[in-house]
Every structure is written in structure tokens, then in C-alpha cells.
C-alpha positions in Angstrom: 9.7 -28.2 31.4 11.5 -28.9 34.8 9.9 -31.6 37.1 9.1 -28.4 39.6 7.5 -26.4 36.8 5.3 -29.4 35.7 4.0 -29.8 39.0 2.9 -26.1 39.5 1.5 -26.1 36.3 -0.4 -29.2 36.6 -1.5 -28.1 40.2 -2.6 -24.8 38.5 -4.7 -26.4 36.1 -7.0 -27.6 38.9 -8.4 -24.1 39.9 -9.9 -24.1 36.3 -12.3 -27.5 37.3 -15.5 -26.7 37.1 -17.3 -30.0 38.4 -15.8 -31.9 41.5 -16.6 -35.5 42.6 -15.1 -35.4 46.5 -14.9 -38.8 48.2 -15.2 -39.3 51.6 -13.3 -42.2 53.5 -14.9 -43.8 56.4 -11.6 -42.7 58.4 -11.9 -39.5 57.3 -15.4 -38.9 59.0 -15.3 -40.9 62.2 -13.1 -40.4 65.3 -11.9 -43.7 67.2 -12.8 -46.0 64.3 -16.6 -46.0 63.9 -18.0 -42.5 65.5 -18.9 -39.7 63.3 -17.0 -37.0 64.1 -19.2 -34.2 63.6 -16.7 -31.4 64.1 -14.6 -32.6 61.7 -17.4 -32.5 59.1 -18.5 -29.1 59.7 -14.9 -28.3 58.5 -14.6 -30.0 55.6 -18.7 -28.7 54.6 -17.4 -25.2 55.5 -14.3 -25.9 52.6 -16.8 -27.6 50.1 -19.0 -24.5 50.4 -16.6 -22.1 49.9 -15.3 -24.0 46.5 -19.0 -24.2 46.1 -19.0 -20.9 44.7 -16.8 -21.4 41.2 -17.9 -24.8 40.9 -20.1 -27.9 41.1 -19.7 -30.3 43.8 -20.5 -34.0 44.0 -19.8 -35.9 47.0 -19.8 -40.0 47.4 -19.8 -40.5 50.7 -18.5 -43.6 53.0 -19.7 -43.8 56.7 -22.9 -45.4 56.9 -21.9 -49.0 57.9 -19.1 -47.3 60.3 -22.1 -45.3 62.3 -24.3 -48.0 62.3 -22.2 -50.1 64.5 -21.1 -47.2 66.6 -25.2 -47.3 67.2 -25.3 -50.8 67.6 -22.4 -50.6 70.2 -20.8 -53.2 67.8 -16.7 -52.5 68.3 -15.7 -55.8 68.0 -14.3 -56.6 64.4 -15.6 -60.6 64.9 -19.3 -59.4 66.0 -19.8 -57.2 62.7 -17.6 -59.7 60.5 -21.2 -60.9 58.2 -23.3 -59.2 55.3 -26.5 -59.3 56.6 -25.6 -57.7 59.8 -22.9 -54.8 57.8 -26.3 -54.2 56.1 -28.5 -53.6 59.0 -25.5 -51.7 60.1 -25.5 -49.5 57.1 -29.4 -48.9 57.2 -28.9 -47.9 61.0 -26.0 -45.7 60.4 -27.5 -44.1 57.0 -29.8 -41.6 58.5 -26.8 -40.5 61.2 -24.5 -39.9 58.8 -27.2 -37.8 56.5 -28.2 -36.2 59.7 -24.8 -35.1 60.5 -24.7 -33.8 56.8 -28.0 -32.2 56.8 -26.5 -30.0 59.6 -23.1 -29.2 58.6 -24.2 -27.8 55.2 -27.5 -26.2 56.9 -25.2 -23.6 58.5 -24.4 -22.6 54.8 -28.3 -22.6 53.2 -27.4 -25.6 51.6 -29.5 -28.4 50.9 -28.2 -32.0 50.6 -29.8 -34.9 49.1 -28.9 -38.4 49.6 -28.7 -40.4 46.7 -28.4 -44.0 46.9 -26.9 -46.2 44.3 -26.2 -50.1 43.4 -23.9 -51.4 40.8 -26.4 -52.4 38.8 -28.0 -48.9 38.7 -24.9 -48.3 36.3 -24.5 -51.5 34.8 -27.3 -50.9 32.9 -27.4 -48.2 30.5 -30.9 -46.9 30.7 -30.7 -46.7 34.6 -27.4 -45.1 34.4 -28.9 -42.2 32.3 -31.8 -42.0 34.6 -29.2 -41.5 37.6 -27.6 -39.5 35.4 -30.5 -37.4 34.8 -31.2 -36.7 38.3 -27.8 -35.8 39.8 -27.7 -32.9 37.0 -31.4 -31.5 37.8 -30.1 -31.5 41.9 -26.9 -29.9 40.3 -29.5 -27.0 38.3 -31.0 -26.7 41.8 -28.0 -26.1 43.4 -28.7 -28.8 45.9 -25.4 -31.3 46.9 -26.1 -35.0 46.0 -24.6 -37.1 48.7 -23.8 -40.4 46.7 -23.9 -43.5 48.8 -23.7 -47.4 47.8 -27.1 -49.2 49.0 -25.2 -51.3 51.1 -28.5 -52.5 52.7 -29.5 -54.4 49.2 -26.3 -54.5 47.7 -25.0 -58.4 47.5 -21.5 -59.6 46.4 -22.5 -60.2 43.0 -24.0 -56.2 42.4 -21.6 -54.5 44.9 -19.2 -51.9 43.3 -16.4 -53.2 45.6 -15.5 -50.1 47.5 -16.2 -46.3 47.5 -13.2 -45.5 45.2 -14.9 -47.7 42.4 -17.8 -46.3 43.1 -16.5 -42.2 42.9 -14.9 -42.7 39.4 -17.9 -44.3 38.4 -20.0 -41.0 39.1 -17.2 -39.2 38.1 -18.2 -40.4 34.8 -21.5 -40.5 35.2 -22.0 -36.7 36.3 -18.8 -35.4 33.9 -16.9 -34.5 36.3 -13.1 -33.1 35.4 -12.0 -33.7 39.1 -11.9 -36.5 41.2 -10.5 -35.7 44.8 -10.5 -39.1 46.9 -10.1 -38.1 50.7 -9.1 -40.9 53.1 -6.2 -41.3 55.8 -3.4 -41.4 54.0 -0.7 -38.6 52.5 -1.1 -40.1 49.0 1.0 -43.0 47.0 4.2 -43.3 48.0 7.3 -44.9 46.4 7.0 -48.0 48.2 5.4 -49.2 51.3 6.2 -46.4 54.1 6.0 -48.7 56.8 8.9 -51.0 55.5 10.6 -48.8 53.8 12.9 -46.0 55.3 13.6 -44.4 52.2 10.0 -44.1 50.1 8.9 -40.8 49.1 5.3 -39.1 48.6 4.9 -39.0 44.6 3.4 -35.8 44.0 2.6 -36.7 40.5 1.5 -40.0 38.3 1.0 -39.5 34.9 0.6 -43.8 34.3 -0.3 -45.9 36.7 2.3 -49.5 35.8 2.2 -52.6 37.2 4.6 -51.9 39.7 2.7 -49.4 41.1 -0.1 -51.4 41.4 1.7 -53.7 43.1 3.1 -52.0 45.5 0.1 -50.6 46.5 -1.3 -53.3 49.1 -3.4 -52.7 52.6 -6.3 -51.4 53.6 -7.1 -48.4 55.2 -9.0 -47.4 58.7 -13.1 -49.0 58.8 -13.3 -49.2 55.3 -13.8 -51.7 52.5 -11.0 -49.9 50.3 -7.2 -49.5 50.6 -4.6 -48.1 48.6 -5.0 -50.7 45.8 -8.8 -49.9 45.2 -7.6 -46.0 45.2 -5.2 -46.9 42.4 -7.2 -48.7 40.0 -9.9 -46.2 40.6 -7.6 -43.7 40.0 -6.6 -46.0 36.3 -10.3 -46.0 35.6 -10.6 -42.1 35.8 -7.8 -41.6 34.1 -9.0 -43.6 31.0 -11.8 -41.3 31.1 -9.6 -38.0 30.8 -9.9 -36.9 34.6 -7.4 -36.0 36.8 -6.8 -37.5 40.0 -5.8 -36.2 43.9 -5.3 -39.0 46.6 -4.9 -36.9 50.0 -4.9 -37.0 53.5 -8.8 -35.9 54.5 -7.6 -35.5 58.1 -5.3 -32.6 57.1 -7.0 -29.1 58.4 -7.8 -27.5 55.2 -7.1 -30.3 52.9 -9.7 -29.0 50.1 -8.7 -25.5 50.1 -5.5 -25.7 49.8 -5.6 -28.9 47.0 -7.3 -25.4 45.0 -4.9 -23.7 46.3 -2.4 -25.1 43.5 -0.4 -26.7 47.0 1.5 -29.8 46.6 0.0 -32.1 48.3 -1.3 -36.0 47.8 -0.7 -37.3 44.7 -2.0 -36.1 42.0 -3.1 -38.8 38.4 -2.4 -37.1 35.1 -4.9 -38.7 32.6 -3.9 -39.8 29.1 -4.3 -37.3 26.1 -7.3 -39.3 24.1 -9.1 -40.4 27.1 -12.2 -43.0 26.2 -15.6 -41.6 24.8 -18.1 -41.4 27.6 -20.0 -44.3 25.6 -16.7 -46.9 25.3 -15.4 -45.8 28.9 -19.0 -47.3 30.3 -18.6 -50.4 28.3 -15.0 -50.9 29.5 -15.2 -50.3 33.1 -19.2 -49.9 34.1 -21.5 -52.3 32.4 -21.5 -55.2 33.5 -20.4 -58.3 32.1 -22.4 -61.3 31.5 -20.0 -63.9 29.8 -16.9 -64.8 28.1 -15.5 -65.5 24.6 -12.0 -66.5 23.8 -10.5 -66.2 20.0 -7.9 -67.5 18.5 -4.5 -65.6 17.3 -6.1 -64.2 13.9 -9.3 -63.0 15.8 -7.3 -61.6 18.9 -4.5 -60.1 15.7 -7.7 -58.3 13.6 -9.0 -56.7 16.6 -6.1 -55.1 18.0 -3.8 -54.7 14.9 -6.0 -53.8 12.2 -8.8 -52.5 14.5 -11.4 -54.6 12.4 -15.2 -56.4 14.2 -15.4 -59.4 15.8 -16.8 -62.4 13.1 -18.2 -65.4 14.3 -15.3 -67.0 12.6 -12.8 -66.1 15.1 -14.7 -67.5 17.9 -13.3 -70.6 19.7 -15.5 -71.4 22.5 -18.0 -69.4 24.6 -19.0 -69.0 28.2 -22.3 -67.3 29.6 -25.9 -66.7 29.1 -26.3 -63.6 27.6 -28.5 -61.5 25.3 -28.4 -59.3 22.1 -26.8 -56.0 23.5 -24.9 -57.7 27.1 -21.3 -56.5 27.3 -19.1 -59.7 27.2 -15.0 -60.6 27.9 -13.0 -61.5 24.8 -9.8 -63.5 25.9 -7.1 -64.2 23.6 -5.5 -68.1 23.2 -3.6 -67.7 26.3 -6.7 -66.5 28.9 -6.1 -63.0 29.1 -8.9 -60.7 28.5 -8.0 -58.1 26.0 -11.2 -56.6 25.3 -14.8 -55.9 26.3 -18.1 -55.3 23.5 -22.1 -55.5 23.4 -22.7 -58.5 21.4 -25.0 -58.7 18.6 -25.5 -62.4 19.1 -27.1 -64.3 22.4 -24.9 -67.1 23.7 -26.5 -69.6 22.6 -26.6 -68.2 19.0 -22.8 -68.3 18.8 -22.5 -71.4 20.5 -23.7 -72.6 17.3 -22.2 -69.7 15.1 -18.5 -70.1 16.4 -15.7 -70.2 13.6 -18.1 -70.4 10.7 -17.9 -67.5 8.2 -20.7 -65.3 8.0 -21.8 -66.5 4.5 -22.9 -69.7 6.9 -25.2 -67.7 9.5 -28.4 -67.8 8.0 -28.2 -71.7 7.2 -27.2 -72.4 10.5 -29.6 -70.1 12.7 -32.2 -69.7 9.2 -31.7 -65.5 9.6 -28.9 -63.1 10.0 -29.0 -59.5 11.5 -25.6 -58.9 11.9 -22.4 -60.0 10.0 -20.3 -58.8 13.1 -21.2 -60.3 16.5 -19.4 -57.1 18.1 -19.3 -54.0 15.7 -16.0 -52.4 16.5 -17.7 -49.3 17.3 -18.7 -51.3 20.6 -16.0 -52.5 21.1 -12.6 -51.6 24.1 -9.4 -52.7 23.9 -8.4 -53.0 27.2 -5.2 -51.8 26.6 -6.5 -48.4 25.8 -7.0 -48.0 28.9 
């Protein structure tokens, strides 16, 4: 197949999506930097309803934080540079931005409903199901769930970063096979447009190397993301088996015409055996509560033969966690390789490590487990 033909065909394949996650930039829904641009948004709510009637429609919206200090009268980068005061911001700004929602999609019949989320909502599996739970019974009711992070109790430690991170995790979480991520940009280019006369817009990425992730550096407009979050979100999503568009939200009729089958943005391929919805949330979700390293023949049985982790292969360990927190397992040389719920608390391997498992029970006087992570919780990060 020609390069031409693969990118029609690839661009067809998106009419048959039947469950969207669109993401909102913060440059995408203000005018001047921080004020909501309300005309702007009745477009883009007049696109999402028409799409609205062959498919499902999730949106994670940014904005909040940027009206807030539009009602503050805070324009001055230095004056809204803390987190305690981009909080207050957010919880000022939060019922704007719905309000401005609320009215676009009201023209339409449509109800909206905000939902709220931190990262630890989906770092932990049983409130991730829970969220999980309610997006699909607002879905049955035809309602669109406006996905937000709580930025007004969110701290460094829980944040999820940005709002790219945080649409491929509810691209996951709500099974999406479409993530569209809207900000002020055309899409990735070949290198860095502003330095370099001769980059071009990629219209298609089907893996997302090293040099692309290094080349994409900056930030973009009010927000907390720039090109690099939008590429490793982009990596995340495609691990999961779902395609990617990175587009210009300021264009006219951006979402019409990305159904359209148009070439425009650039548009992630996912890999043909994405990660089980199960392995994908241990590898890029749940949150991790410490570190392992292993030596060779550990690191060697995990990757080569695809075996469990045994105590015996464990050199040192880092952390407090419990029975069932998803750990780091580094290799001899300090990368991290892999991620797994362990079987064993911290301090149970601390006095476990490199013994065989014949050894357990006269060491802790009971053994549950012979592996501390079964390999069925287990990710090789490189399967990503």
C-alpha cells in the first residue's frame, strides 16, 4: 500500500469509532489567553452534537484555572505563579466554564454533567471502576460527561500532570477507540517549526521513538501541557490499542472534518496486541508505591523467558508498601523495565530478598505466595 493510500485508509477507519474521548486545550477555549470564548464553544458543541448522533462522546475538558483568573483579574503570569492560589483559581473558574457548557449544548437538548476526577480516583482500582461505572450510566442516559481534574484538591504528589495524561486515562477507563486531543497546534511536526525552515506536519505516526519524543519540547498557550505531554499521552493510548488525532482546535470545523476522513493533525497508529485493559492500568494508571531492583538472572527470567518474579532475584528494596501495591522493578543498571502488584509488603521482602522460596516460611514462619509478582500481574515496559 502507497503512503497516500495508507493514510486514506487509516483516516477512513475513523468514521467506524463508536466512542470518542475529545480533549479540550485551555487555548482552545479562551480568547486573549484566559477568557472563555463562548462563541467559539458553541461551535465546537454544535460539531460534537452532530457526531453525537453515530457515536458516544466523552469530553475532558481544560479551562477552569484559565477562567478563574480572567475572574480574578489575575493576567499577570508572577501573581498566579503558586498552587494554592491556581486552586482557588480553578474553583472560581469551574462553574464559568460549566456554565458556558451548560449553554452551548442546551441549544441542542443536551445535558452535560461535570465530572470531577483526581489521580488517585484511578490509581486505585476499586475507585476507578466506580468512575467507571458512572461515566457509562451518564453514557446510557445520553447525558455528556465533562471530565475535569480537581485541581482545587489535587497536590503535586496525586496530580495527573496535565490534561493529555489525564484524556488517555479516561480513554481507557470509558473504552474509548478514539482519542482526539484539540489544542493550538497543527499537529507533530518533523522537527521544531519555529527553528526549522524545512519541518513538515506528519500526518501519520504509527511508533512514537525516542527521537520523537525528543524533539517534541515546549509548552503550549495557558496550559500545563505542551507537545511532549501530547506525545507520551499519545504512547500511553497507543499501548492500549487506540488511535490518536493531535489537531489544531482553533481550526473552523476541526471535528467534522477529522470524521470527515480529511488529513489533518497527526494521526497515532496503535500497535496490533495492544495491553489488556487490566495490564494497561497497572502499567500506566496505578500508582506506584516503591521500587525493587534485580539482578541480571531476575531482570533475564522476566523478559526472556516471561517467568514470575522470586524473592530470589531480589537485590534491594525501596518503599512502604502493601500486599497488592503496584511497584517499579529496575534492572542492575537503574532502569525500570517493569511494573507488578506485589504479593509481599516491603518489609516482608526486605527480609525475603535473594533467598529461594523453599526459605520463606522459616524466615517470615508462613508463606502465601512462592512468587512475589505472579507474571500475570506483571508489564514489561517495553511492551508498551
Amino acid at each position: 500500500m502507497k503512503d497516500n493510500e495508507k493514510i486514506e485508509h487509516s483516516r477512513d477507519l475513523l468514521k467506524l469509532s463508536r466512542r470518542v474521548v475529545i480533549k479540550f486545550g485551555s487555548a482552545v477555549l479562551t480568547t486573549g489567553g484566559i477568557e472563555l470564548n463562548s462563541e467559539h464553544i458553541n461551535r465546537l458543541a454544535a460539531q460534537i452534537t452532530q457526531i453525537r448522533q453515530q457515536r458516544e462522546v466523552v469530553v475532558v475538558s481544560s479551562g477552569a484555572m484559565a477562567a478563574g483568573f480572567a475572574k480574578l483579574g489575575l493576567q499577570n503570569e508572577q501573581q498566579r505563579a503558586s498552587l494554592p492560589l491556581k486552586q482557588a483559581a480553578a474553583a472560581v473558574g469551574q462553574s464559568s466554564l460549566m456554565g458556558v457548557y451548560e449553554d452551548a449544548f442546551a441549544q441542542y437538548g443536551i445535558h452535560v454533567a461535570q465530572v470531577l476526577l483526581t489521580a488517585e480516583d484511578l490509581a486505585n482500582r476499586h475507585r476507578f471502576l466506580n468512575a467507571r461505572g458512572t461515566v457509562a450510566e451518564l453514557l446510557a442516559l445520553e447525558v455528556l460527561p465533562i471530565i475535569n481534574e480537581n485541581d482545587t484538591v489535587a497536590v503535586a504528589e496525586i496530580k495527573f500532570g496535565d490534561n493529555d495524561n489525564l484524556a488517555t486515562m479516561v480513554s481507557h477507563l470509558v473504552g474509548a477507540d478514539l482519542l482526539i486531543i484539540l489544542s493550538d497546534i497543527d499537529g507533530l511536526y518533523s522537527a521544531d517549526p519555529k527553528r526549522n525552515a524545512k519541518a513538515h506536519l506528519l500526518s501519520i505516526v504509527d511508533r512514537v521513538s525516542s527521537d520523537i519524543e525528543k524533539n517534541a519540547t515546549g509548552t503550549t498557550g495557558v496550559g500545563t501541557g505542551g507537545m511532549q505531554s501530547k506525545i507520551l499521552a499519545a504512547r500511553k493510548a497507543m499501548a492500549r490499542g487506540i488511535p490518536v488525532i493531535i489537531a489544531n482546535g482553533k481550526r473552523e470545523n476541526v471535528i467534522n472534518e477529522i470524521f470527515s476522513g480529511a488529513d489533518i493533525g497527526t494521526l497515532f497508529i496503535p500497535q496490533d496486541k495492544p495491553l489488556h485493559s487490566r495490564k494497561h492500568w497497572i502499567a500506566h494508571i496505578a500508582a506506584t508505591r516503591g521500587t525493587i531492583t534485580l539482578d541480571a538472572g531476575a531482570v533475564t527470567a522476566l523478559t526472556k523467558s516471561k517467568k514470575s518474579l522470586l524473592p530470589g532475584g531480589i537485590v534491594s528494596v525501596n518503599g512502604h508498601f502493601k500486599l497488592g501495591d503496584c511497584i517499579n522493578c529496575v534492572d542492575p543498571e537503574g532502569k525500570c523495565f517493569a511494573r507488578g502488584l506485589t504479593r509481599y509488603t516491603a518489609s516482608e521482602l526486605e527480609r525475603i530478598k535473594g533467598l529461594r522460596t523453599s526459605q520463606i516460611v522459616s524466615v517470615l514462619g508462613y508463606k502465601d505466595y512462592d512468587e512475589v509478582i505472579h507474571r500475570d500481574d506483571l508489564v514489561l515496559l517495553a511492551d508498551e
